[in-house]
C-alpha positions as CSV (number, residue, x, y, z in Angstrom):
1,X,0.0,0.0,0.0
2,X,1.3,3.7,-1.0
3,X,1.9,4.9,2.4
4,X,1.4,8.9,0.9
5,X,-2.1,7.9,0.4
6,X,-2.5,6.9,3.9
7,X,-1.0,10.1,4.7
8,X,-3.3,11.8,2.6
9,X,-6.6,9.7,3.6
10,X,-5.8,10.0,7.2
11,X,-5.3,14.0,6.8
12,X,-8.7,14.3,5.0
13,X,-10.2,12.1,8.1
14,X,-9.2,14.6,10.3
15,X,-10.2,18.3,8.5
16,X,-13.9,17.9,9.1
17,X,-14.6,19.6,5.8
18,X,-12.9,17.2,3.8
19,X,-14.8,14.5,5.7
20,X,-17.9,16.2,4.6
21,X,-17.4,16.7,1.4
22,X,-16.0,13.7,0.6
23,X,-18.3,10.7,1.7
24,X,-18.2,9.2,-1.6
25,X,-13.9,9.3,-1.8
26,X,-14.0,7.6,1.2
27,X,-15.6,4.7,-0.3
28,X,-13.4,4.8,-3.7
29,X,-10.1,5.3,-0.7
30,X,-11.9,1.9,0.9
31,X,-12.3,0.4,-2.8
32,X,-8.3,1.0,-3.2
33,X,-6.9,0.0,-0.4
């Protein structure tokens, strides 16, 4: 597993905006790792 992409999925986890907007990323971040 790319560990920048954890980085970057953990990052978005915690800005509550990103969280918000991005429901459906989470599932295609889920789908890829």
């Amino acid at each position: 597993m790319p560990l920048p992409w954890i980085k970057m999925w953990v990052e978005a986890l915690d800005d509550p905006k990103l969280t918000r907007m991005s429901l459906a990323e989470r599932g295609a971040w889920w789908g890829l790792l």
